[in-house]
N, C-alpha and C positions, 0 to 999 in steps of 0.2 A: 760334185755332190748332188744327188737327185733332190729334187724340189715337189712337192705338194702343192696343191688347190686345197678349199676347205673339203670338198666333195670324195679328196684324195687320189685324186689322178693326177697324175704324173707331168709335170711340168717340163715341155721342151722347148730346143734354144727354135728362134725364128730362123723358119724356112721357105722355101719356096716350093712352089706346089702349082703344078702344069694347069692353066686354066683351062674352062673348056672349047674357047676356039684354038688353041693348039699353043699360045702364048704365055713364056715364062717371064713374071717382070724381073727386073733387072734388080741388082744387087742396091738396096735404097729405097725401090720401093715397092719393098713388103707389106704387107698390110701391118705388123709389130702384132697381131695377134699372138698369143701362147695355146696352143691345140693342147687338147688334152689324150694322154695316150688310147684311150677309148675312140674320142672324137677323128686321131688324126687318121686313125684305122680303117674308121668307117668312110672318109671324105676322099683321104688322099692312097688309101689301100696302101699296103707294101712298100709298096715303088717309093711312092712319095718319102717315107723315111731313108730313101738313100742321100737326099737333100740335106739332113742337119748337116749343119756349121760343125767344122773341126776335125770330119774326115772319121767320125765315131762308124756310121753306119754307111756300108756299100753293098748298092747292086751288082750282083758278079751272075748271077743264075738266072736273072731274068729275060728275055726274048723280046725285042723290043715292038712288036704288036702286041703284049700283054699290055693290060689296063692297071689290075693288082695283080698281086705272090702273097702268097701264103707266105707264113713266118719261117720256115722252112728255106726262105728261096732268098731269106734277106741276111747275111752276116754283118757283124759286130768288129770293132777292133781299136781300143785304147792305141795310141802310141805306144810301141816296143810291147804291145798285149796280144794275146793270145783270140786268133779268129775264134767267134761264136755265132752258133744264129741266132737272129732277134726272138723265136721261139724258146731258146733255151736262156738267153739273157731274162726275158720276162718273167721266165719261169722262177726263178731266184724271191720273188719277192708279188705276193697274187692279195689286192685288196678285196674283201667280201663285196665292195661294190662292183668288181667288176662281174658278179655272178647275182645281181639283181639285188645287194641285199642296202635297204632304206635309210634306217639308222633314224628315223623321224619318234620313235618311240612310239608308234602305233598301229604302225605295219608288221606283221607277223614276217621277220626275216631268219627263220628258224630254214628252212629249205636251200634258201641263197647263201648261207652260212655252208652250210652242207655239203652241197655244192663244193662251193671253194674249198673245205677239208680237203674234197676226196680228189678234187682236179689238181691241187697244188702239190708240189714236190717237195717243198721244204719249211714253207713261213708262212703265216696269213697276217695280212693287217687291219686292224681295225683302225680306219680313219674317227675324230670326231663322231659322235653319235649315239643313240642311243635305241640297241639293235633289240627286239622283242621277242624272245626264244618260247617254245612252248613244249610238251611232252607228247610222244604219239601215244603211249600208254604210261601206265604209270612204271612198269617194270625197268623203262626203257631211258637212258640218257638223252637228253636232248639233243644232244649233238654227239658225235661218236669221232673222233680218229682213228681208223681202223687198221692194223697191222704195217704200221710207218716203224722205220726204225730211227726216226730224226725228224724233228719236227717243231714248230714253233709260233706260238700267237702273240701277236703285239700290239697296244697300242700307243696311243696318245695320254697314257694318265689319265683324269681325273676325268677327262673327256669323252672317252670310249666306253660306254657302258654294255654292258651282255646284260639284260630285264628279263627275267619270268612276267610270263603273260599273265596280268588281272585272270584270278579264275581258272589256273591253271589247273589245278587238284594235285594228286599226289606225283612224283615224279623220283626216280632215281638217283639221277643228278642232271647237271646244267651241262659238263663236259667229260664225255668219257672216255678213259685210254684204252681203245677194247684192241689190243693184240691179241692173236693169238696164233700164231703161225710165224712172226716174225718176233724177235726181240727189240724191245722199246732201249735203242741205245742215249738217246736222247730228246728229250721234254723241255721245251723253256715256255713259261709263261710271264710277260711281261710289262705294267704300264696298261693293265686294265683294270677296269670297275666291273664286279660281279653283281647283282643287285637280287635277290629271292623276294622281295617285294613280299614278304608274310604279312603284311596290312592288308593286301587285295587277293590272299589266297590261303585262307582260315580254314582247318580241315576240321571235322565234326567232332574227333576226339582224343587222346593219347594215345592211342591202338593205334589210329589213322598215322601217326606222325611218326611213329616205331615200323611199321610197315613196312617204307622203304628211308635208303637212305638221305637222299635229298641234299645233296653232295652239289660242292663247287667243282672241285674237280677232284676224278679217283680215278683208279687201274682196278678197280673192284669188279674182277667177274671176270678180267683177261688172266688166258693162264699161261701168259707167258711172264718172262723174267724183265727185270730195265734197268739200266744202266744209271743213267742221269735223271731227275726229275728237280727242276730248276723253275722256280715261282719267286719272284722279286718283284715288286714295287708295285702290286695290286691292293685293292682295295674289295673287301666284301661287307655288302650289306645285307641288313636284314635279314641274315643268317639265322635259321629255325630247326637246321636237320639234325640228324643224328650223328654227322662226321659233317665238314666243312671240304678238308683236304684230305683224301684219306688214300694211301698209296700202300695194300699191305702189299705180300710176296706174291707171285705166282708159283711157276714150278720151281725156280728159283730162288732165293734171295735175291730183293732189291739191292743195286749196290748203292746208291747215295743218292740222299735229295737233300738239297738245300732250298731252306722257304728263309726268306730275308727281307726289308723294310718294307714287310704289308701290314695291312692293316682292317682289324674285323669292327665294323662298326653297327650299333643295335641290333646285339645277337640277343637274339632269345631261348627260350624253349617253346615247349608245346601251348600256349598260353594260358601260362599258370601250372601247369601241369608237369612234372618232374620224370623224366627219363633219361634214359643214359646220352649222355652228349660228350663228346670230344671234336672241337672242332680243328685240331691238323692230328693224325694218325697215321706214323708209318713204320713200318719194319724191312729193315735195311742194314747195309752193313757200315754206312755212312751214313750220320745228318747231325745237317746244322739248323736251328734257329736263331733268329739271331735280328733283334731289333725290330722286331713288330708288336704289335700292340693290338689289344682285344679286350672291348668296351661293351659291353651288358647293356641292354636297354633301362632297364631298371631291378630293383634287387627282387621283388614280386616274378618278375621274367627272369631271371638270370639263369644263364645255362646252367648245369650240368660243370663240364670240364674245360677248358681253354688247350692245353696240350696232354697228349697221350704217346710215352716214346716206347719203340718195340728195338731199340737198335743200338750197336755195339758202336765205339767211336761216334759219341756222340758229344755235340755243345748244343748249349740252350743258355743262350747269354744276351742281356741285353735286351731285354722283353718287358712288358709290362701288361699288365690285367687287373682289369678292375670291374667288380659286378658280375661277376659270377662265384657260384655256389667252393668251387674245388678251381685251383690254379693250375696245377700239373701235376699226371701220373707219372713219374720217372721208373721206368719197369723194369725190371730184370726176366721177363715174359719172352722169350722169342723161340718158333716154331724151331729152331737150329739149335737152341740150347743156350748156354751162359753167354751173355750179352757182358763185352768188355769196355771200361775206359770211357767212362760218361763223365762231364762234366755239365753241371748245374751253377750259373756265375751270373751276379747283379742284373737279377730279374726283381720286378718290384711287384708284388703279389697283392690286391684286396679282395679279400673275400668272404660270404657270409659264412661258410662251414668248413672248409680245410685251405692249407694255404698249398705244402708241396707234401705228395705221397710217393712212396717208395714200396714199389712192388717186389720181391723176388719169389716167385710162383712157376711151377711146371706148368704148360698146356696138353701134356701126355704123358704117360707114365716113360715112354723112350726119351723123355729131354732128362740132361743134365740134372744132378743133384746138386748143381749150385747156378743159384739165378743168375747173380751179378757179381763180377769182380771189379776194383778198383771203379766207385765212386765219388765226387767231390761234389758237395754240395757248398755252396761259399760264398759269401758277401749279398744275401740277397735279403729284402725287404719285404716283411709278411707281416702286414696287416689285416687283423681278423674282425667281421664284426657279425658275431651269431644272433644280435638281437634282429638282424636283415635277413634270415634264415627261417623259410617261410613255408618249409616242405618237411617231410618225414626222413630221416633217418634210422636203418636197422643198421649201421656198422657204426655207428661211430660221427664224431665229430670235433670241433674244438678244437684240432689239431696243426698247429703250424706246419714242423717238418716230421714227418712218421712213415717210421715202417711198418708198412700193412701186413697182418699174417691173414690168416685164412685154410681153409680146408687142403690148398693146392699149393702149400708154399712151403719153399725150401731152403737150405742155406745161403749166406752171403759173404764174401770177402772183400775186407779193403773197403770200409766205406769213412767219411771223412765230413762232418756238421760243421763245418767251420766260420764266425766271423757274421754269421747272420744275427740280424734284430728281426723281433717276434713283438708283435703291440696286439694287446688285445683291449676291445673295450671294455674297460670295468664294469663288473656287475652292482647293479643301482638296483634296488623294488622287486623286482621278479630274477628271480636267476635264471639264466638262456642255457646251463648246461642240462637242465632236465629235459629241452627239447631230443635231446641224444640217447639212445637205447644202449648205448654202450655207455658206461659211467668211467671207464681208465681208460685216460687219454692224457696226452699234457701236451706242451709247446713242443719237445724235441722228446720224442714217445718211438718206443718198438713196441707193438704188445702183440706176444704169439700166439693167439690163441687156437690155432689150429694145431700142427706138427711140434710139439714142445721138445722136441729132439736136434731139431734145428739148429745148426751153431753158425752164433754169427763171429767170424773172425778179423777182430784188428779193428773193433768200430772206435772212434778218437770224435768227442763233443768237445770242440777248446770254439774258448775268447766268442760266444754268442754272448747275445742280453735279450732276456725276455722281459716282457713287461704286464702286469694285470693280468695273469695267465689264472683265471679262477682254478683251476687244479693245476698239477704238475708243470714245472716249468721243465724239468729234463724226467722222464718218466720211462724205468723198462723193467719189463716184468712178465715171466715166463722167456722159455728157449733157453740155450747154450749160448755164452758167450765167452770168447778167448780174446786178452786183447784188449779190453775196454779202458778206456783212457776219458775222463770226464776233468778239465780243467781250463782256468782263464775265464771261466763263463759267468755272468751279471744276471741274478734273477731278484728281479725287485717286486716285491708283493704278489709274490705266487704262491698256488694253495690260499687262495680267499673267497672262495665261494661262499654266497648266503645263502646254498642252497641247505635246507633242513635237512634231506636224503642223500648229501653226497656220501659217497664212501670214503672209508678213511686215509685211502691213498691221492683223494681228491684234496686232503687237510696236509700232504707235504711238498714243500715244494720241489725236493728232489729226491726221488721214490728211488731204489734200488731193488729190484727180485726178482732176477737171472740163477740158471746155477752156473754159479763159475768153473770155467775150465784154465783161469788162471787167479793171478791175483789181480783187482780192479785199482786204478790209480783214481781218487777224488780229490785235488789238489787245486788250491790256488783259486777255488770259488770265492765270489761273493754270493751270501744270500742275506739277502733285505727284507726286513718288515717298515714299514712306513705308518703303517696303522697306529692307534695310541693303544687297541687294545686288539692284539692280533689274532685271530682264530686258528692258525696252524696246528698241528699235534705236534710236530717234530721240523726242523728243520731240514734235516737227510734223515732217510730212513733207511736203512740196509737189511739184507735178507740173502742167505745161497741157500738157494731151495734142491741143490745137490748136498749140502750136510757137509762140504769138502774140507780140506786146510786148508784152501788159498783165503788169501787175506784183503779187504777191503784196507786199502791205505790213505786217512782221513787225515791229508797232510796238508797244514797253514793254508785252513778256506777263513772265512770271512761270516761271519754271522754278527748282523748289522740290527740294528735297531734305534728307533727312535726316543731322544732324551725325557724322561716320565713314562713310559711305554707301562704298560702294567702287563707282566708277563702270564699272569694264570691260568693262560688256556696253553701254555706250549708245556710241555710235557720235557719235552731232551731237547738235547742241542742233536744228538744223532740217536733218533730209537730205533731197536733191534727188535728180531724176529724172535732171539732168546738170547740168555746168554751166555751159550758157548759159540756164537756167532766171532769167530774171527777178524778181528779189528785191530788197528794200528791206525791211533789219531795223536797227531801234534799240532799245536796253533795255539790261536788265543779266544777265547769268551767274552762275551760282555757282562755277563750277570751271573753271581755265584748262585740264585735261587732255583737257574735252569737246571736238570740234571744231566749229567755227564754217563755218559755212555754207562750201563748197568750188564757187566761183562765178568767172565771170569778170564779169557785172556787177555793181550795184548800189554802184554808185560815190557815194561820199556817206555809206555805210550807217557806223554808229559804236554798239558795244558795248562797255560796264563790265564786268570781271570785277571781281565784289563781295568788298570786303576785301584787297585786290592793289593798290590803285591802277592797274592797268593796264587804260589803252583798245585796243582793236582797230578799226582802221576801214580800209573799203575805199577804198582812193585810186588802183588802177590795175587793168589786164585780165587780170594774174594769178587766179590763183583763191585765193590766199594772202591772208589779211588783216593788215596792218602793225599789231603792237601797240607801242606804247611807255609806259615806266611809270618808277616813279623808286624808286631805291633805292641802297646802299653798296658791292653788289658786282653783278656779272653773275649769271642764272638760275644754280639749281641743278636745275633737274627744270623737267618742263614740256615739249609741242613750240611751238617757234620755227623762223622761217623768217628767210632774208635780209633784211638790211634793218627787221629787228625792230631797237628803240633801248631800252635803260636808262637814263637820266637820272641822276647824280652827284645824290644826297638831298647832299651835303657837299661840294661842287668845292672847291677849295681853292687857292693861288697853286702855279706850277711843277705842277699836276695835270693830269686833262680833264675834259671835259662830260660822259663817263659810258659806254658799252660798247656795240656792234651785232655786230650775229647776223651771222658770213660764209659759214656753212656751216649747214643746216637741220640740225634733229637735236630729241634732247630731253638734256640743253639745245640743243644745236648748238655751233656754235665762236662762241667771242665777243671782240671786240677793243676796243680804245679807242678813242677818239675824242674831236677837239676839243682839242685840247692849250690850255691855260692859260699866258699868262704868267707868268715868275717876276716 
């Protein structure tokens, strides 16, 4: 097993080594020094290495008036291993120190780094240290690997740091993949510290910081293709640019990067200043994320974006971000066209303005008319706090998990919200949604507002819980949709905003207005008010802005409220767009004073008002729904409509059957009915 000094030279077993009056001492009495492979090079030249213990290394080519050999002239050979010469052995494994470079954090080792890239064959090491990079221009990477097809930098962890130089100014990035004549078949980076040091290298203004990218490491500008790009168990600091890792395509598709247990620590933005940030970005036909973590300097700084995916067969699991603006883009964006088979899984999100966004958008009019097939978005943790939300928004905000529409977007299949919690902080004093130019949004939101032709196919919202979600806890509205499946899902005091100007779609907690291309399944919700005196209009709201016959099926959700609540600001239990709006609800109510769907179909449809005994069911083309229920006297409060019955709880001989409604009202006028024998 090779051995290390701190300096990071190569530790060998004691040898013997020709003095200079011609005397080799004897086996004992070595001097027990450890030579280091630089040191032994220079003292005991070539030769001398045919000396280790163990029969590792033999002189076969040397001439014995030679003094040294080249590396060239000395071979190598394990037991039962294959002859090498020590030039090609070394070559396996090239520390930056052996090309000059310090690591003292104040020596400029940007050239000695360089260096080693372009001399080494396959690996570089970074021993301990802390190496000072700087930019020759600002267009330009500070370090380049240039047309390698395998390649790899390593170091020591926490130890090994790569430092932009105090004062650098603008720069492209700190490591670049510039191929272009050769295919990058493999990238690993691993067990370094990156550092951008944006405390000692402040640019004059937001223009300045958009300029260039200012990239940890990217393939940005090589235009060739790459196979592997492999980044694990690094650390970046003080991250400020516009991409962090940013690996798009060249002439090719990327085929796979995996970034796994790194970690981004006081990233910011421009200071104070809001422009587009994603810090890892790639397009590929493979990637994983997967267990790293990305930390905000503070909510005032907080980037931009944490990840941005261009890529088909993707995971992103296991991550967590906090203090930035937007958690992750999950895109259905890729120069090849529909991007397949992404999985989004227990990521834990906080953020001041969106948690996870969901692109499916063309970048040319030749790509695909459908962004993404088969998404899963599931079990992940989105913590919102827009009162920390300290920039300008023109799209939108608010949003947990959303489909983003836009000028350039197109259809989607197969996508799946599942099993995520959504918290938002309550609004207290000032409400944080007016900070947002867009007003429709909600925790689990599509809203199309570009291409409204768009069909989304087979989207399924089961078993989330959102919490304090000031508008819409499940919200979609515009586009096509086929397929929609809304159930299982926990929405506790959503639609409570104090804003005065919110819109009215801001007042339900779960908005429905798509045109349908089939019929919509809304089953098996709970929705909760907790308030004593709730501000909602409606509990679900429905609307098929196509006029079609498919039918909204409003089957055994949950409409919860608290004991004394005073209901007067809710309006329905489900309000409609009109009422030849096609609907089908069955379940139970809590309150006869709420009104019940105001429809002329949905004939069949049959509602419990809980603790009353009384059913509501729709049996004709009125928009009124027939309740009857059983009791000793006729209502005393309540609205009722004609043809409402009370049942006799006690009929009795010479009595009747029990009371009906002749005249609407609350109560309305009520009569006998059914006269009994004496």
């Amino acid at each position: 097993m090779k051995r290390y000094n701190q300096s990071g030279d190569m530790l060998l077993p004691e040898i013997a080594v020709e003095s200079p009056n011609g005397t080799v001492p004897a086996p004992g009495e070595a001097t027990g020094s450890r030579l280091g492979r630089r040191k032994l090079l220079a003292t005991a030249g070539l030769a001398g290495v045919a000396a280790v213990a163990g029969g590792l290394f033999n002189l076969t080519q040397v001439h014995a008036d030679k003094k040294k050999a080249s590396s060239a002239d000395v071979i190598c050979q394990y037991p039962g291993g294959t002859i090498r010469t020590v030039s090609d052995k070394l070559a396996e494994s090239v520390s930056v120190k052996d090309f000059g470079a310090v690591g003292d954090g104040t020596t400029d080792d940007t050239a000695a780094i360089q260096q080693a890239f372009q001399e080494a064959d396959g690996a570089v090491f970074f021993p301990a240290g802390t190496y000072i990079v700087s930019p020759s221009a600002s267009s330009a990477y500070m370090l380049s690997i240039v047309n390698r097809s395998s390649f790899s930098i390593y170091g020591e962890g926490v130890s090994s740091v790569i430092k932009v130089k105090d004062g650098a100014g603008n720069y492209k990035g700190m490591i670049g993949l510039a191929n272009s004549t050769v295919d990058l078949a493999h990238f690993h980076a691993e067990s370094l510290v990156f550092d951008h040091n944006r405390h000692n290298n402040v640019l004059a203004s937001v223009t300045d910081y958009q300029a260039q990218l200012r990239s940890s490491i990217s393939n940005y500008s090589s235009t060739a293709g790459y196979g592997q790009i492999i980044v694990t168990d690094c650390t970046f600091l003080n991250a400020d640019g516009v991409v962090s890792l940013y690996f798009p395509k060249g002439v090719n598709e990327g085929k796979l990067v995996r970034i796994t247990n790194c970690s981004w620590i006081g990233a910011a933005n421009a200071n104070g200043s809001d422009f587009d940030q994603s810090f890892i970005n790639a397009t590929c036909d493979q990637l994983l994320l997967s267990g790293c973590s990305f930390e905000g300097a503070d909510w005032p700084l907080a980037p931009r974006t944490a990840i941005e995916t261009h890529a088909s067969h993707c995971v992103v699991t296991g991550n967590v971000i906090s203090r930035f603006q937007i958690g992750m883009n999950l895109t259905g964006i890729a120069q090849s066209g529909t991007t397949l088979n992404q999985v989004c899984s227990g990521n834990t999100v906080h953020t001041s303005r969106d948690g996870i966004l969901i692109w499916s958008q063309s970048l040319s009019p030749a790509n695909a008319t459908v962004g993404f097939k088969n998404m899963i978005v599931e079990g992940n943790t989105v913590d919102l706090n827009p009162y920390q939300y300290t920039f300008s928004s023109t799209v939108g905000g608010c949003r947990g998990i959303s489909i983003y529409g836009g000028a350039k977007s197109v259809a989607y299949e197969n996508l799946a919200v599942h099993g995520n919690v959504i918290r938002y902080e309550r609004e207290v004093g000032t409400p944080y949604i007016n900070k947002f130019a867009l007003k429709s949004f909600g925790a689990i939101s599509s809203y199309e507002n570009g291409n409204q032709t768009n069909l989304a196919s087979h989207f399924s919202i089961m078993n989330n819980k959102v919490v304090n979600c000031p508008a819409s806890g499940i919200f979609f509205d515009l586009g096509k949709v086929k397929g929609l499946v809304i159930s299982g899902n926990e929405l506790i005091d959503c639609g409570t905003t104090i804003s005065p100007t919110a819109q009215f779609s801001n007042k339900v907690p779960l908005y429905l207005s798509p045109s349908l291309e089939s019929d919509c399944h809304v089953q098996g919700n709970i929705v909760m008010q907790t308030d004593p005196a709730p501000t909602i209009g409606s509990f679900i709201y429905i609307r098929d802005r196509a006029g079609s016959n498919y039918v909204y099926k409003c089957l055994h959700n949950t409409f919860a409220l608290r004991d004394g609540v005073d209901p007067a600001n809710i309006a329905d239990y489900v309000g409609m767009f009109n009422s030849a709006q096609r609907l089908w609800m069955e379940g139970t109510v809590p309150l006869g004073t709420i009104r019940l769907p105001a429809m002329t179909g949905g004939i069949g449809s049959r509602v419990a008002i809980v603790g009353s005994g009384i059913i509501a069911s729709k049996t004709g083309a009125s928009v009124w729904w027939s309740k009857e229920g059983w009791g000793t006297a006729p209502p005393a409060a309540g609205l009722w409509n004609p043809g409402d019955v009370i049942h006799h709880a006690a009929p009795a001989v010479a009595g009747h059957m029990g009371w009906v409604c002749v005249e609407a009202g609350s109560p309305g006028t009520w009569k006998t009915w059914g006269a009994i024998e004496s």
